[in-house]
C-alpha positions as CSV (number, residue, x, y, z in Angstrom):
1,X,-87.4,46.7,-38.7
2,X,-88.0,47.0,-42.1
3,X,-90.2,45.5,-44.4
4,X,-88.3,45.1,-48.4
5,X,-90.0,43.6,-50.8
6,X,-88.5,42.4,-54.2
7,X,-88.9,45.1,-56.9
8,X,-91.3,43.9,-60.3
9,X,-89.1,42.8,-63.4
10,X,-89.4,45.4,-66.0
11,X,-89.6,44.1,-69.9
12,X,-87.5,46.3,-72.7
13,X,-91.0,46.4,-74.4
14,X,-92.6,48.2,-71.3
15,X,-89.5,50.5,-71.5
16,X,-89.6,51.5,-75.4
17,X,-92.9,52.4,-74.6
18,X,-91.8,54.3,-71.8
19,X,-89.0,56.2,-74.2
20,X,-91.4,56.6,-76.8
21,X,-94.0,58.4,-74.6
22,X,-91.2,60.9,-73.6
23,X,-90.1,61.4,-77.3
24,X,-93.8,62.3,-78.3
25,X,-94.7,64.0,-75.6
26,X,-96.2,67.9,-76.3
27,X,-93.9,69.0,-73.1
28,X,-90.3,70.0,-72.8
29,X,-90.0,66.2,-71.5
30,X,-86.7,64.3,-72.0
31,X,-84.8,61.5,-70.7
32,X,-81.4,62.3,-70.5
33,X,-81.4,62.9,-67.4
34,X,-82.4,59.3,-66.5
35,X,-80.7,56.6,-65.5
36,X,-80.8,52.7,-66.8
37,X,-83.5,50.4,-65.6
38,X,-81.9,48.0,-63.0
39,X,-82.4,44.3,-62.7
40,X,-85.2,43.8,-59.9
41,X,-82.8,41.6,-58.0
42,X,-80.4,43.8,-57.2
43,X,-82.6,46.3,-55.1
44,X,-84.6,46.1,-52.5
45,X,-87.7,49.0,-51.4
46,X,-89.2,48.9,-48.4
47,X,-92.3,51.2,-48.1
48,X,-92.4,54.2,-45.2
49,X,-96.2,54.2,-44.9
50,X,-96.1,57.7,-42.9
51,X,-94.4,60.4,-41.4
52,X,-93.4,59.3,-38.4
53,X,-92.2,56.3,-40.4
54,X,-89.8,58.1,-42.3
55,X,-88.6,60.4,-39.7
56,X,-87.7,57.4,-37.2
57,X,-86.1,55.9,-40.4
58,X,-84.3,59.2,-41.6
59,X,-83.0,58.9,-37.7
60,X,-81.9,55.7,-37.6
61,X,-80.2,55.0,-40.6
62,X,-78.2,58.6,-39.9
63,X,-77.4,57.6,-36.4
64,X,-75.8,54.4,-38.1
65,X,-73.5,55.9,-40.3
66,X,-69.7,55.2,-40.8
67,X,-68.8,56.9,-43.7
68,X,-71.0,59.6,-45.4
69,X,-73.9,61.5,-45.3
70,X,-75.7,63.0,-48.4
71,X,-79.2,64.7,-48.0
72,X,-81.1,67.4,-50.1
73,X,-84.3,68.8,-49.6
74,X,-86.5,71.7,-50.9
75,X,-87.1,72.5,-47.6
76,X,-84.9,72.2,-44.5
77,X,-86.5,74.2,-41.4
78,X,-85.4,74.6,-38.4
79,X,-88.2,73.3,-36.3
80,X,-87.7,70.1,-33.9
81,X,-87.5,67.6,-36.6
82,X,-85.2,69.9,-38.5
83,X,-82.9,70.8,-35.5
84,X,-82.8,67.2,-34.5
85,X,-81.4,66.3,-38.2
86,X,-78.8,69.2,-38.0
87,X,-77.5,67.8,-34.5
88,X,-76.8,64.0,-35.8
89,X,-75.3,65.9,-38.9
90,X,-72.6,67.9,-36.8
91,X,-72.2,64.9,-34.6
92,X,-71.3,62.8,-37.6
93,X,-68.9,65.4,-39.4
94,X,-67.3,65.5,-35.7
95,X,-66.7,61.7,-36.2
96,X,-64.9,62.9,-39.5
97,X,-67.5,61.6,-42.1
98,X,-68.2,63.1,-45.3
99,X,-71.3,65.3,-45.0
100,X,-72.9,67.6,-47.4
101,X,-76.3,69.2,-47.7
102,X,-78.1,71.0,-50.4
103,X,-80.7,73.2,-49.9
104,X,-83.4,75.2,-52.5
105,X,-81.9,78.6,-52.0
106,X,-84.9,80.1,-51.8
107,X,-87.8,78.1,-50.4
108,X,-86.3,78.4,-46.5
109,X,-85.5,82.3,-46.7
110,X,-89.1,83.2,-45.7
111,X,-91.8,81.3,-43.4
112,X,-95.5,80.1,-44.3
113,X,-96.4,83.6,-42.1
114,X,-94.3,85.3,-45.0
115,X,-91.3,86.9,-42.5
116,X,-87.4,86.4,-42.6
117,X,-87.2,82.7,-41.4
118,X,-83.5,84.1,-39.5
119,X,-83.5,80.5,-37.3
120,X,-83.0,78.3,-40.5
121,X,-80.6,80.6,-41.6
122,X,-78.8,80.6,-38.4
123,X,-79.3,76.6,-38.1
124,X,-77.6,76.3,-41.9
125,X,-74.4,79.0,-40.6
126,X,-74.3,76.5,-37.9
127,X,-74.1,73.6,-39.9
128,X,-71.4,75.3,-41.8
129,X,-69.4,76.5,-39.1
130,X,-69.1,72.8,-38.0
131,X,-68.0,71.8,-41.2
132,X,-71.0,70.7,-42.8
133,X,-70.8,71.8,-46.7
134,X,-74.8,73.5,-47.4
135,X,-75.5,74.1,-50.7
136,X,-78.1,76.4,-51.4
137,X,-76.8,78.4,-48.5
138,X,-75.1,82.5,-48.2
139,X,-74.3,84.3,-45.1
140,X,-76.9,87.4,-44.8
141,X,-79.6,85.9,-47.3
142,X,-77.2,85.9,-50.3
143,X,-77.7,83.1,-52.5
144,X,-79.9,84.6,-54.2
145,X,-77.2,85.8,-55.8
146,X,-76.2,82.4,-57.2
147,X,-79.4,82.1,-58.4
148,X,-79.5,84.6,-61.2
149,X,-78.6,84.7,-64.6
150,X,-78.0,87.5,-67.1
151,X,-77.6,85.2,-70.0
152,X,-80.7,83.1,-68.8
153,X,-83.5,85.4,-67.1
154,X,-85.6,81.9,-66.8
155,X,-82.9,80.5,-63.9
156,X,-85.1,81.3,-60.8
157,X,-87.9,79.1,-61.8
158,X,-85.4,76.2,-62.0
159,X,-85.4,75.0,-58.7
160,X,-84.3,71.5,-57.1
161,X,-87.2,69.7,-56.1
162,X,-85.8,66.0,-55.9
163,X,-85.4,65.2,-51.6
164,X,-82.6,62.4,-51.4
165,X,-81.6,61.2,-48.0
166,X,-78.2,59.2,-48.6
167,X,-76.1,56.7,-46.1
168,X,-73.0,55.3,-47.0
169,X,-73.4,55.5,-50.6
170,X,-70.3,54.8,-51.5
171,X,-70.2,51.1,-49.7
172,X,-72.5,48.6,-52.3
173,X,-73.6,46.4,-49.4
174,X,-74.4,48.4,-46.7
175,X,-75.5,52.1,-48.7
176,X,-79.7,53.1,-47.8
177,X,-81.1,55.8,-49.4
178,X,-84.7,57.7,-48.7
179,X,-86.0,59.3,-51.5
180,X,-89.9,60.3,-51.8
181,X,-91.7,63.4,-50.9
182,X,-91.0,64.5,-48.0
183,X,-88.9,67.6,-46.9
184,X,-87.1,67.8,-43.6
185,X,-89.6,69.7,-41.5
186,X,-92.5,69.0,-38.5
187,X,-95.5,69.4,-41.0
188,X,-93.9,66.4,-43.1
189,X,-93.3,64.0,-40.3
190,X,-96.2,65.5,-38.3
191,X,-94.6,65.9,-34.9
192,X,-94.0,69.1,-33.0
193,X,-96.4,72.1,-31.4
194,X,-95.5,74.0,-34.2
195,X,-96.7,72.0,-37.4
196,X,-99.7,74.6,-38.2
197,X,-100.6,72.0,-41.2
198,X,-99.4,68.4,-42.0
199,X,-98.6,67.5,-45.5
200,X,-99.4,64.0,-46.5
201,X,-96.6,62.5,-48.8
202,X,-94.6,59.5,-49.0
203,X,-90.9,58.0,-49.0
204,X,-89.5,54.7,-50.0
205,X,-86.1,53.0,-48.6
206,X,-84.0,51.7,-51.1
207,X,-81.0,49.1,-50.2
208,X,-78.9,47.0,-53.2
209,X,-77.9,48.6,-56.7
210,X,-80.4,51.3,-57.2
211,X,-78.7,53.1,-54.8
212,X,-75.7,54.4,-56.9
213,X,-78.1,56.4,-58.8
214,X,-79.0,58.3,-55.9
215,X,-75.6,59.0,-54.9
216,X,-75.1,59.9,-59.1
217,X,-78.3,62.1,-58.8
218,X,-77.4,63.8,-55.9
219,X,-73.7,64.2,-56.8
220,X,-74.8,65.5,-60.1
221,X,-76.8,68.3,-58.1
222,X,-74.5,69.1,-55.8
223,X,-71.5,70.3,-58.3
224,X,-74.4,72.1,-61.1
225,X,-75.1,74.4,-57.5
């Protein structure tokens, strides 16, 4: 069970401030990349206090799905949390849903004890041999490939760092999204033998309106890979 709580009623003069902050800002900050403020009463956010939190919820809502399945994360590893994820994900595109993944293409080529992490890579030719579309993802560490620009020598450092975990977007009343910190792997959800350190971040679940602008965010990402 989850907890929602109404979201605060933002005033247009607390959001020309907002705007005007941006505008003025020193940095290369902009908001065009934002989307419209929604009416509090059409969402809902419920708060995932902690890792184990967001991993039973990641679980559950996935396990629950009838239609699609959108998820992106900087990192995706193959540990038991990851592993776990990757098994409900082929389950579901079995059941014929629409599932799709995106991945940072490089942040899950190496591991923290700087060698070729070859079982993520395996887990995301897996993924794609059942049908599950990764972007982010080559066969034999090739999307680096994808990642670099003659015309634009500053396209490495422009990395995807949003996480988006997305049910059922496309249905208004029953779409749930996860979005927060957290990447898909045991350190963030601070489970399995293997998590050397734990990472102490947080995600929200988000029911009602606000949810179509996950699905627009993530959408957005997936066809600029």
């Amino acid at each position: 069970t989850f907890f929602f709580v109404d979201l605060p009623q933002y005033h247009d003069e607390a959001v020309e401030q907002f705007t005007q902050a941006l505008s003025g800002s020193p940095a290369p900050v902009g908001d065009s990349g934002l989307f419209p403020i929604r009416d509090a009463a059409q969402s809902q956010v419920a708060l995932l206090s902690s890792g184990e939190d967001s991993l039973r919820a990641r679980l559950e809502t996935l396990r629950n799905a009838k239609r699609s399945v959108r998820i992106q994360a900087l990192v995706f590893t193959s540990d038991e949390a990851g592993r776990a994820v990757a098994e409900l994900l082929k389950g579901k595109k079995r059941l014929g849903l629409d599932v799709r993944v995106i991945v940072d293409a490089f942040s899950n080529i190496m591991t923290s004890k700087s060698r070729l992490d070859l079982p993520t890579q395996w887990m995301y030719y897996d993924l794609k041999r059942a049908g599950v579309e990764v972007e982010g993802y080559e066969a034999l560490f090739l999307q680096w490939i994808n990642e670099v620009s003659l015309s634009d020598p500053a396209q490495p450092d422009k990395r995807f760092h949003e996480k988006m975990w997305i049910i059922d977007g496309e249905d208004a009343k029953d779409a749930v999204a996860i979005v927060g910190g957290m990447n898909i792997a045991n350190e963030y959800f601070r489970t399995g033998s293997d998590a050397g350190h734990r990472w102490r971040d947080q995600d929200f679940l988000l029911k009602g309106a606000v949810v179509s602008d996950v699905v627009a965010a993530f959408d957005r990402n997936y066809h600029d890979q």
